[in-house]
MARBA-3410 file (N, C-alpha, C, O; in Angstrom, 1 decimal):
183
53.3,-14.4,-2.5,53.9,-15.6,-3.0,52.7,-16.6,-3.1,51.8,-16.6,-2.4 ~ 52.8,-17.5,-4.3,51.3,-17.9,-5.0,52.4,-19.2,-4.7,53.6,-19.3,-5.1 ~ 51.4,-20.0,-3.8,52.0,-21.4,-4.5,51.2,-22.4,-5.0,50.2,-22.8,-4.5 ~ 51.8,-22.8,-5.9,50.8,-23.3,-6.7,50.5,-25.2,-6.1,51.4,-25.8,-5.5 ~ 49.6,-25.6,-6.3,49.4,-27.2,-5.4,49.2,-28.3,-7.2,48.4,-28.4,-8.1
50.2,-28.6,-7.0,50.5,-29.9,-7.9,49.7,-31.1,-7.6,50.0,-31.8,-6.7 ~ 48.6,-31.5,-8.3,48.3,-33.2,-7.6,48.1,-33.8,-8.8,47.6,-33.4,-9.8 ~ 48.6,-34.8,-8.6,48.7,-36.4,-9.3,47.2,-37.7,-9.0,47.0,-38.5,-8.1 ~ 46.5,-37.5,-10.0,45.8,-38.4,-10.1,45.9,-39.9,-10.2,46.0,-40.3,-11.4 ~ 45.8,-40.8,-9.5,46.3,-42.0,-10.0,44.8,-42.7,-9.8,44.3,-42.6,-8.7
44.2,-43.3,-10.8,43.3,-44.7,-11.0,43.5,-45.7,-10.5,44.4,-46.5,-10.7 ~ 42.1,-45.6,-9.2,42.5,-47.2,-9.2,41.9,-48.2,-10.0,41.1,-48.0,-10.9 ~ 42.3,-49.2,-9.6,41.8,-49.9,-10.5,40.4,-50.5,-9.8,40.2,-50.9,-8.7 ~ 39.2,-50.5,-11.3,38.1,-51.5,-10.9,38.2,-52.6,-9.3,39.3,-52.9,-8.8 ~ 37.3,-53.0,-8.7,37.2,-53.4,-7.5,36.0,-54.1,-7.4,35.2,-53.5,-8.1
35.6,-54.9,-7.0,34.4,-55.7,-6.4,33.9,-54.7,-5.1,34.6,-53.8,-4.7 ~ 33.0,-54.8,-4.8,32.7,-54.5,-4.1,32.6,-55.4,-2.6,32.2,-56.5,-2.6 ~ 32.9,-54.9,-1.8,32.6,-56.2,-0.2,32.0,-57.1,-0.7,32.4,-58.2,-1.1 ~ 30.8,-56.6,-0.6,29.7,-58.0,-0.8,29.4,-58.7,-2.0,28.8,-59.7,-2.0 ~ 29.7,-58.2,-2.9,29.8,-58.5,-4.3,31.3,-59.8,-3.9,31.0,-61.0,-4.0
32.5,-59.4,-3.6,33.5,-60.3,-3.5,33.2,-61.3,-2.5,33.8,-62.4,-2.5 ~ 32.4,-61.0,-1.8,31.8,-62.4,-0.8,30.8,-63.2,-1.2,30.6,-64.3,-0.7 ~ 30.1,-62.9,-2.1,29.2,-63.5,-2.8,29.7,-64.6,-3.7,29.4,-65.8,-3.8 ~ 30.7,-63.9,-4.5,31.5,-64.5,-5.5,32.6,-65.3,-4.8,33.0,-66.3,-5.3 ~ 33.1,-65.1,-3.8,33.8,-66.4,-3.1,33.2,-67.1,-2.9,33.4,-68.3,-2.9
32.2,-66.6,-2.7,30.8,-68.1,-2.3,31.0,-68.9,-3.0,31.3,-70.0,-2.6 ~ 30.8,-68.7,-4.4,30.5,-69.4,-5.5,31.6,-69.7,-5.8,31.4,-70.8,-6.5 ~ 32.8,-69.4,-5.7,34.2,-69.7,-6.3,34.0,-71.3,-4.9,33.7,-72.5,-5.3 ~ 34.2,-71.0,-3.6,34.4,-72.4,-2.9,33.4,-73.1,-3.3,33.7,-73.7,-4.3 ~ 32.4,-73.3,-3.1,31.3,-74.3,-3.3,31.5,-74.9,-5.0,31.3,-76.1,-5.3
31.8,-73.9,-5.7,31.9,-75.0,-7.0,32.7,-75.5,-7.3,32.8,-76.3,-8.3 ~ 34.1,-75.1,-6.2,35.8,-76.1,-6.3,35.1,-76.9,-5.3,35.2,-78.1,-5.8 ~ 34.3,-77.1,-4.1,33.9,-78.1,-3.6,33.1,-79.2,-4.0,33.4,-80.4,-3.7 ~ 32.2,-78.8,-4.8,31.2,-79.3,-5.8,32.4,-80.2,-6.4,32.3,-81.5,-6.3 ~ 33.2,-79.7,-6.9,34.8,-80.3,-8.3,35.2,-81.4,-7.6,35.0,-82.6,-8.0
36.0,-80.9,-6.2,36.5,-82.2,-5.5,35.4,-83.2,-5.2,35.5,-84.3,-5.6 ~ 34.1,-82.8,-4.5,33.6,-83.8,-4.3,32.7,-85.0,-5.9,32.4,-86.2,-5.7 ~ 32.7,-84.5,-6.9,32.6,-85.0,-8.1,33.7,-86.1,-8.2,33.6,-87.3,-8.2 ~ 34.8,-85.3,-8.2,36.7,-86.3,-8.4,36.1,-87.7,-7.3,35.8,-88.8,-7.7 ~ 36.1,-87.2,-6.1,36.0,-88.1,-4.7,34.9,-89.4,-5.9,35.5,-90.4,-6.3
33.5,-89.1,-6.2,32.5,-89.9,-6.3,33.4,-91.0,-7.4,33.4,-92.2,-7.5 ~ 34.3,-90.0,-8.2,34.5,-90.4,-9.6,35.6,-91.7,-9.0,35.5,-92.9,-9.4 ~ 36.3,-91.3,-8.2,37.4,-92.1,-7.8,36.4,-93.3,-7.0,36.8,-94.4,-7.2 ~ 35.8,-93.2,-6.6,34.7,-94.7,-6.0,34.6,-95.2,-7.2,35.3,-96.0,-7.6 ~ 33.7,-94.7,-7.8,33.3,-95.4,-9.4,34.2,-96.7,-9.6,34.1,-97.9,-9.6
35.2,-95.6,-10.0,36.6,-96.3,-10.8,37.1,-97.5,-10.1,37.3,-98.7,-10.5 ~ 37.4,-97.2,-8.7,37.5,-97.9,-7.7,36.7,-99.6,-7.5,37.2,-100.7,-7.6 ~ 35.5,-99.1,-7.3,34.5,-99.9,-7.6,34.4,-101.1,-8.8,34.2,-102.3,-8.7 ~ 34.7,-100.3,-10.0,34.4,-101.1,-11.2,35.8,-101.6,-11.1,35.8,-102.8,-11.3 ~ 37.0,-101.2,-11.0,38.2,-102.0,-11.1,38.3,-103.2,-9.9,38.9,-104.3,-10.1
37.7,-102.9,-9.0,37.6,-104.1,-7.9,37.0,-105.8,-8.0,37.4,-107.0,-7.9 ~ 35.9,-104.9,-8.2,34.3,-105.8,-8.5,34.0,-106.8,-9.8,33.9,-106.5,-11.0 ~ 34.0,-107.9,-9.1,33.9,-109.2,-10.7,32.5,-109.4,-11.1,32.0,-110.2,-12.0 ~ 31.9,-108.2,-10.1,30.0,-109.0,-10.2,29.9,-107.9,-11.7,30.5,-106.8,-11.7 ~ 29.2,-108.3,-12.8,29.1,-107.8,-14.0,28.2,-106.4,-14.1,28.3,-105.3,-14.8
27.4,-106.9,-13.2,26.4,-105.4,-12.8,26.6,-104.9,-11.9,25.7,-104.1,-11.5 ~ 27.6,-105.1,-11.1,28.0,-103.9,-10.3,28.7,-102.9,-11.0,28.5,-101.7,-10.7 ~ 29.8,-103.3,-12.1,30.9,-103.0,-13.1,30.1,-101.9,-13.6,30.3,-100.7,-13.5 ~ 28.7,-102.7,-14.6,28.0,-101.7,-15.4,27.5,-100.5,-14.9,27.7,-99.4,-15.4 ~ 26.9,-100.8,-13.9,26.2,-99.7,-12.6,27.5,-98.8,-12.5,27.3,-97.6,-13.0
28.6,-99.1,-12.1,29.6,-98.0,-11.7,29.8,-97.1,-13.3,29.6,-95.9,-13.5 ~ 30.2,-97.9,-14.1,30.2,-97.1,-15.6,29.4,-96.3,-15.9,29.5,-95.1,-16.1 ~ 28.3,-97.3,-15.8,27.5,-96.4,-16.5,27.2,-94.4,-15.9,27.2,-93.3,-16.5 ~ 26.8,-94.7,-14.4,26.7,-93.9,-13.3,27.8,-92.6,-13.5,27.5,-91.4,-13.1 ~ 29.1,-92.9,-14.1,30.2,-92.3,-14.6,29.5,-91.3,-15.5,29.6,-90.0,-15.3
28.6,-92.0,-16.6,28.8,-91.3,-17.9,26.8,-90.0,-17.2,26.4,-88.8,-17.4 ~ 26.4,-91.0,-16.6,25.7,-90.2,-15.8,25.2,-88.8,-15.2,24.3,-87.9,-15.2 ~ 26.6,-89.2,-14.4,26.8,-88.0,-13.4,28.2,-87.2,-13.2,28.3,-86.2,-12.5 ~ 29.2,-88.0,-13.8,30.7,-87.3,-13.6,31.0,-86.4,-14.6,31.4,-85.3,-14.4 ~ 30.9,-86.8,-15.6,31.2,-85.3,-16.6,30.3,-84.3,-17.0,30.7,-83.1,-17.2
28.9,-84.5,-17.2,28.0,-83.7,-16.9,27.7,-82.6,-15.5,26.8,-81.8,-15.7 ~ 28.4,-82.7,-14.5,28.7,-82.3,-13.5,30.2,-81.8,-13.3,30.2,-80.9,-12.4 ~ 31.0,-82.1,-13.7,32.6,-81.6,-13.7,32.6,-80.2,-14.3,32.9,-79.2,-13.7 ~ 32.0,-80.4,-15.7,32.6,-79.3,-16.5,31.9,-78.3,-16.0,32.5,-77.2,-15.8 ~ 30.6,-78.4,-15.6,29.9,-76.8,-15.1,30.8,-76.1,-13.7,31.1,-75.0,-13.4
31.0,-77.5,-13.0,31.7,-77.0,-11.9,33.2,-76.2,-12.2,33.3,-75.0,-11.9 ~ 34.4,-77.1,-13.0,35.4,-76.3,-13.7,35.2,-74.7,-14.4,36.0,-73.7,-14.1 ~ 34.2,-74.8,-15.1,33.9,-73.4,-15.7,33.3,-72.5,-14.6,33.8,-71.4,-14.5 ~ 32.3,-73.0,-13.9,32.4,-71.9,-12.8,33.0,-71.5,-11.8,32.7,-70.4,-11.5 ~ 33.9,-72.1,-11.2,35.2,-72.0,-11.0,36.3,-71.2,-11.5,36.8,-70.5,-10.7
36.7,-71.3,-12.6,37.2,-70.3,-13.3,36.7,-68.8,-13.3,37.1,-67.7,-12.9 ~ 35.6,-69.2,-13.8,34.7,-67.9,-13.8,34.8,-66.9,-12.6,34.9,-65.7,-12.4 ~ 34.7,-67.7,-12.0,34.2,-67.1,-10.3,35.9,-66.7,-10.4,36.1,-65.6,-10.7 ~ 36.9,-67.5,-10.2,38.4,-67.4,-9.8,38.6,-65.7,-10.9,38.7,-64.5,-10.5 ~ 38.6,-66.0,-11.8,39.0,-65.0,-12.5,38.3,-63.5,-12.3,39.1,-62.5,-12.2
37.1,-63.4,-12.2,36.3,-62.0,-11.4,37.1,-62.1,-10.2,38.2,-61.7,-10.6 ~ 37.2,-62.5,-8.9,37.6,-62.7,-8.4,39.2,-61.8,-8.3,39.6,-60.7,-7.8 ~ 39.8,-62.8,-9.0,41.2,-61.5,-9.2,41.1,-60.6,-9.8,41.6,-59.5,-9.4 ~ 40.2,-60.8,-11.2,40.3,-59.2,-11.8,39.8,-58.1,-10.6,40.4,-57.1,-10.3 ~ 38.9,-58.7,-10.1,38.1,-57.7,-8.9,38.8,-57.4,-7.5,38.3,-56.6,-6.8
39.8,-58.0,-7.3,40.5,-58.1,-6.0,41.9,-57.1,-6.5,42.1,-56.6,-7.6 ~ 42.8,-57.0,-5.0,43.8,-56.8,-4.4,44.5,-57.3,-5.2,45.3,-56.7,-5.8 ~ 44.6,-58.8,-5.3,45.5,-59.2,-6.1,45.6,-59.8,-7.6,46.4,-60.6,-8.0 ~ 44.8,-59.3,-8.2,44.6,-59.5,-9.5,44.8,-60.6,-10.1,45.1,-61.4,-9.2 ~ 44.8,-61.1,-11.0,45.1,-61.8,-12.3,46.3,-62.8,-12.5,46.3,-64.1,-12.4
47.2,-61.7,-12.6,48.7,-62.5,-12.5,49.5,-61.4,-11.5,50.7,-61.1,-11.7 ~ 48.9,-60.9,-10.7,49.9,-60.3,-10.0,51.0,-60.7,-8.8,51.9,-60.2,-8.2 ~ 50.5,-61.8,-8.8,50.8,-62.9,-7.5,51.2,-64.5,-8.1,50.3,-65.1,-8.7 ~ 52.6,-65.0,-7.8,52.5,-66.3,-8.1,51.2,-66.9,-8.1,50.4,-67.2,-9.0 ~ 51.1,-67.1,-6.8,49.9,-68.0,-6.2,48.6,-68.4,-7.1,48.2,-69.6,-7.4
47.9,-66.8,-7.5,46.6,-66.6,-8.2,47.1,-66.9,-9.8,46.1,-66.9,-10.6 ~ 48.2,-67.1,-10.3,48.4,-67.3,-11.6,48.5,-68.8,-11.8,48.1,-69.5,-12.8 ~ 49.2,-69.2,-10.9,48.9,-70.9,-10.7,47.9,-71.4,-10.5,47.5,-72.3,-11.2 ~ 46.9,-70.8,-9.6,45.7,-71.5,-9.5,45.0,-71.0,-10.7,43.8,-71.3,-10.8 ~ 45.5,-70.5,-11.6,44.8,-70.4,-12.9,44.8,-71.3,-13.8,43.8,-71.8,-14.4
46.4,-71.6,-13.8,46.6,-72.9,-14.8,46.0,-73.7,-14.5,45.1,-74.3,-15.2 ~ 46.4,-74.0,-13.0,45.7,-75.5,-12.5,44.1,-75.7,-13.0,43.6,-76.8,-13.3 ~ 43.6,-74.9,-13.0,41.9,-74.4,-13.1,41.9,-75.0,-14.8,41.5,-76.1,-15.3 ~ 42.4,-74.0,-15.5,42.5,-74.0,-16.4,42.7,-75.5,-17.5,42.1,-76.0,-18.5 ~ 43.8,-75.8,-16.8,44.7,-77.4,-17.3,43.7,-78.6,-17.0,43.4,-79.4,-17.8
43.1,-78.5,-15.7,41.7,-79.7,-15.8,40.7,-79.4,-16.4,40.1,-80.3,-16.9 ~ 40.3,-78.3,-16.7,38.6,-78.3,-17.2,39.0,-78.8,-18.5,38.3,-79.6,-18.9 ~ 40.3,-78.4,-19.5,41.0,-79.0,-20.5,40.9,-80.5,-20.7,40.4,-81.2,-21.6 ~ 41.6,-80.9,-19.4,41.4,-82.2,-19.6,40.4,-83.0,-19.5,40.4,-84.2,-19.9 ~ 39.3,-82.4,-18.7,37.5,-83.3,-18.6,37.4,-83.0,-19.8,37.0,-84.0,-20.4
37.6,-82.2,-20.4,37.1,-82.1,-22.2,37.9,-82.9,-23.0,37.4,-83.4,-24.0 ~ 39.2,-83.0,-22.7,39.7,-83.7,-24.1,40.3,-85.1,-23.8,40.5,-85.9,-24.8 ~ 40.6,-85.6,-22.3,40.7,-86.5,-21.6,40.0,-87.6,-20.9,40.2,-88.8,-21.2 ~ 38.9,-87.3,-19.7,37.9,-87.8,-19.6,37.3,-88.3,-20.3,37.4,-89.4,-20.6 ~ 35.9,-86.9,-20.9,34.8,-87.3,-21.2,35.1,-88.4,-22.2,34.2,-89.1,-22.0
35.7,-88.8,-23.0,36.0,-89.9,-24.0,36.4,-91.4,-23.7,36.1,-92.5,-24.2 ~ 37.2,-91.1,-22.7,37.6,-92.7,-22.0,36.1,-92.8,-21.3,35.5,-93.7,-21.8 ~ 35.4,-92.2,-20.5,33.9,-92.0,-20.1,33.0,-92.4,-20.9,32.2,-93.3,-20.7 ~ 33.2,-91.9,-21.8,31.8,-91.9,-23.4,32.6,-93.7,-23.6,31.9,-94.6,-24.1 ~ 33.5,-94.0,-23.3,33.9,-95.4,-24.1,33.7,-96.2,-22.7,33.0,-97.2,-22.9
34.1,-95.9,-21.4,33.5,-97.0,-20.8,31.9,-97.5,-20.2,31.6,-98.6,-19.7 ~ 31.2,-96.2,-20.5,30.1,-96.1,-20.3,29.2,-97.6,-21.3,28.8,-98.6,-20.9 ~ 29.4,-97.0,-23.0,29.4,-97.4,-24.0,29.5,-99.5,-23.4,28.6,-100.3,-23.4 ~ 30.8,-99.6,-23.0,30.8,-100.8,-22.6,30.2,-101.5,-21.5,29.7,-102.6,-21.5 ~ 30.2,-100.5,-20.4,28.9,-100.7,-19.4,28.0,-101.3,-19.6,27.6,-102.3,-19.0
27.3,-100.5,-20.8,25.7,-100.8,-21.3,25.8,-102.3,-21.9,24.7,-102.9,-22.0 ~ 26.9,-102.9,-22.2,26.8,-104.3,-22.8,27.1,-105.3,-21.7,26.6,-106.4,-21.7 ~ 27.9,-104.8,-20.5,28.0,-106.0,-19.8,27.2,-106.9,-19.1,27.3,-108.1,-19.3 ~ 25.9,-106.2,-18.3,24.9,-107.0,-17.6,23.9,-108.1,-18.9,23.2,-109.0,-18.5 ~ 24.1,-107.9,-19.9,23.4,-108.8,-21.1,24.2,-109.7,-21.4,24.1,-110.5,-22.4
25.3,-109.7,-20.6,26.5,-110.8,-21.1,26.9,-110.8,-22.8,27.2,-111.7,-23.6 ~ 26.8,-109.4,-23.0,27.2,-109.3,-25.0,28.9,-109.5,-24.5,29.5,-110.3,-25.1 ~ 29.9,-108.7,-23.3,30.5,-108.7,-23.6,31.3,-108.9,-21.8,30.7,-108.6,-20.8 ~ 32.5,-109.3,-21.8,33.1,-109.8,-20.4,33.7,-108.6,-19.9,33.5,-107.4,-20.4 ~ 34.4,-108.9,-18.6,34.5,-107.5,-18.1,36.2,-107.1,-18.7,36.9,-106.1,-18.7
36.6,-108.9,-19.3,38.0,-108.4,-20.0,37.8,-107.3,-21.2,38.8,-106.9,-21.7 ~ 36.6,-106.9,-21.5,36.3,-106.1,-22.6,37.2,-104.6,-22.3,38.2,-104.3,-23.0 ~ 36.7,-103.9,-21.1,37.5,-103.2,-20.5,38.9,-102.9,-20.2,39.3,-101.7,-19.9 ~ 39.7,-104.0,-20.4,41.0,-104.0,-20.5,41.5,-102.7,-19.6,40.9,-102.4,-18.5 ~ 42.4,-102.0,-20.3,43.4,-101.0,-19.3,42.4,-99.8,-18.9,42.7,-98.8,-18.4
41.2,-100.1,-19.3,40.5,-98.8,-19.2,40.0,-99.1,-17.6,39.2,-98.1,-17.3 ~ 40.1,-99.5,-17.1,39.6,-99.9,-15.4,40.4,-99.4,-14.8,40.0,-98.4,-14.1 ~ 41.8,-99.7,-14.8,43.0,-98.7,-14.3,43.5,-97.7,-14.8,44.6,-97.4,-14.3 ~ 42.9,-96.8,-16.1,43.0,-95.5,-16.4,42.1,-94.8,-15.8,42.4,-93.7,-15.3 ~ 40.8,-95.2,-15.7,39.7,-94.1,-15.0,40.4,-93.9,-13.6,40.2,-92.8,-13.2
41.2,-94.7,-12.7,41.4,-94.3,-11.6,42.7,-92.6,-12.0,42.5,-91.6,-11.4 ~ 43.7,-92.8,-12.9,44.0,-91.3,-12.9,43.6,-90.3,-12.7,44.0,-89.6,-11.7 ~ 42.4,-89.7,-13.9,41.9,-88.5,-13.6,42.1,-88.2,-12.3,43.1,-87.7,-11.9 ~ 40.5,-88.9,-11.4,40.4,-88.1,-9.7,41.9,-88.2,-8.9,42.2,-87.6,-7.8 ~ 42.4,-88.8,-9.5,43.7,-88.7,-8.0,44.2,-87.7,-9.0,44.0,-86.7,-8.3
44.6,-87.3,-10.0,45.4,-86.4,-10.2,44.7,-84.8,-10.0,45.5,-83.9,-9.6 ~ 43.4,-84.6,-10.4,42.3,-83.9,-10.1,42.3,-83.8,-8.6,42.0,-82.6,-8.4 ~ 42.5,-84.4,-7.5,42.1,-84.3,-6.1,43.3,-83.4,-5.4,43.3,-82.3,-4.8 ~ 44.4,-84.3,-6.0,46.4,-83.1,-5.6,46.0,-82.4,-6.4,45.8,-81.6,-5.5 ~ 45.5,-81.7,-7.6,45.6,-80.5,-7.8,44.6,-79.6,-7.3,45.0,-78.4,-7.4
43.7,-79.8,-7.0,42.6,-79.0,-6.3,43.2,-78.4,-4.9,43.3,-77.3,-4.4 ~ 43.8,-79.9,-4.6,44.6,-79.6,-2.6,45.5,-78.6,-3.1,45.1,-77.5,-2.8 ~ 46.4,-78.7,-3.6,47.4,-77.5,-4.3,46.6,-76.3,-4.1,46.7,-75.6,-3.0 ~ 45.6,-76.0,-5.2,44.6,-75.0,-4.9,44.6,-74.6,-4.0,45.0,-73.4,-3.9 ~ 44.2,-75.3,-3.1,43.3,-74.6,-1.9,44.5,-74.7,-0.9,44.3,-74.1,0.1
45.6,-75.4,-0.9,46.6,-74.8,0.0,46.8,-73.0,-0.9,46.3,-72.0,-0.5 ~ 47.5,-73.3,-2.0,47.8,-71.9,-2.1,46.9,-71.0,-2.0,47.6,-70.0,-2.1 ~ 45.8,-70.7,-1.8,44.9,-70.3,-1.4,44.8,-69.7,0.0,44.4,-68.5,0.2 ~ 45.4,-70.8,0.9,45.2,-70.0,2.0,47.2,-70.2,2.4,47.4,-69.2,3.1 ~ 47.8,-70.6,2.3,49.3,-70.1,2.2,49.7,-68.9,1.5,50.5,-68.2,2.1
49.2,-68.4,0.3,49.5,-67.5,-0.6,51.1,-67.5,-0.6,51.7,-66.5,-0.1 ~ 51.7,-68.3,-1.1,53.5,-68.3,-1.0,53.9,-67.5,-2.5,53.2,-66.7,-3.1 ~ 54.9,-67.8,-2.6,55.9,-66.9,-3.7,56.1,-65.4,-4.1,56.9,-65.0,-5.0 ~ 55.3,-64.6,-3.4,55.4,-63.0,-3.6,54.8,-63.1,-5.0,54.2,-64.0,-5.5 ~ 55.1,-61.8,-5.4,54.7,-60.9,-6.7,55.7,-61.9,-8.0,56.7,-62.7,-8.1
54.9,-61.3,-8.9,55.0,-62.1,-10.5,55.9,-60.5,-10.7,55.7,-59.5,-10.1 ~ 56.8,-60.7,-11.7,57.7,-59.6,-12.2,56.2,-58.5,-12.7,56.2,-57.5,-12.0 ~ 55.1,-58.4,-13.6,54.4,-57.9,-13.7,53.3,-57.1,-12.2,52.7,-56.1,-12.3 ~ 53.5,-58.2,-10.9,53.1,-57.6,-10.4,53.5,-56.3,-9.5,52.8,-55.5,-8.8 ~ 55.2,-56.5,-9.9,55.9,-55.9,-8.9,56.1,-54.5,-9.8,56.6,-53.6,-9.1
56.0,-54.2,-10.9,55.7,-53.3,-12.0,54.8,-52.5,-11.5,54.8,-51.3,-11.7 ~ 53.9,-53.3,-10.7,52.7,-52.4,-11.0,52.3,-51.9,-9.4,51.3,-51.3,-9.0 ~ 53.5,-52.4,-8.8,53.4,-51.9,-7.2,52.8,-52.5,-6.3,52.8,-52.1,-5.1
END
């Protein structure tokens, strides 16, 4: 009697390696840290210049904005992503296999959007006005609603990062219908 042995190959899928996935977490926290602490600076700024009646303190905070906050956001956003996304492609839990990691995609996703199409422009305009205040070309009524729009961005940027990084280490909602497909 010959019996014959049946086996089933199944692929796994691509994988990071240990240290390769620790490395790359590295880089995934430190440049969501780098993000919030940017938001945090950005939110003083705003803070600052919406407070403050002294003309060059105003400009100082503006200008400092166009300086160091969006030149700094977007590399951190994109690497972030970057890193997030190897990250799941490379991991256990993939991509969209997991509520959790598909949210923190959006969320990733939906701010670096909006430093680009949001931000940097109210930035580029209050900077722009910055540069005129300390010469007395123009008052700090120049500014108008734009003093209490810069404060948006970082607070709405700071809850969604916290979001992040709860789900992150909560990992709530189970499997995405795709992930449960896939076992």
């Amino acid at each position: 009697m010959v019996h014959s042995m049946v086996t089933t190959t199944q692929t796994r899928p691509w994988r990071l390696s240990g240290s390769t996935r620790k490395a790359t977490l590295v880089v995934h926290v430190v440049s969501a840290v780098g993000w919030l602490g940017v938001d945090v600076v950005l939110l003083l700024l705003a803070v600052t210049g919406l407070t403050s009646d002294d003309p060059l303190t105003v400009a100082a905070c503006y200008q400092a904005m166009g300086v160091f906050v969006v030149p700094t956001l977007v590399p951190a956003g994109l690497i972030c992503l970057a890193s997030g996304v190897l990250l799941g492609v490379g991991s256990k839990y993939g991509l969209l296999r997991y509520w959790w990691v598909a949210t923190k995609l959006v969320i990733n996703v939906v701010l670096t959007v909006l430093i680009l199409v949001l931000l940097r422009p109210s930035v580029d305009d209050v900077v722009e006005i910055g540069r005129q205040l300390p010469g007395g070309t123009l008052g700090l009524d120049a500014l108008g609603q734009l003093r209490t729009d810069l404060l948006f961005p970082p607070v709405v940027s700071i809850a969604a990062l916290t979001v992040a990084t709860l789900l992150s280490i909560y990992k709530p909602w189970g499997r995405t219908p795709r992930g449960r497909r896939q076992g």
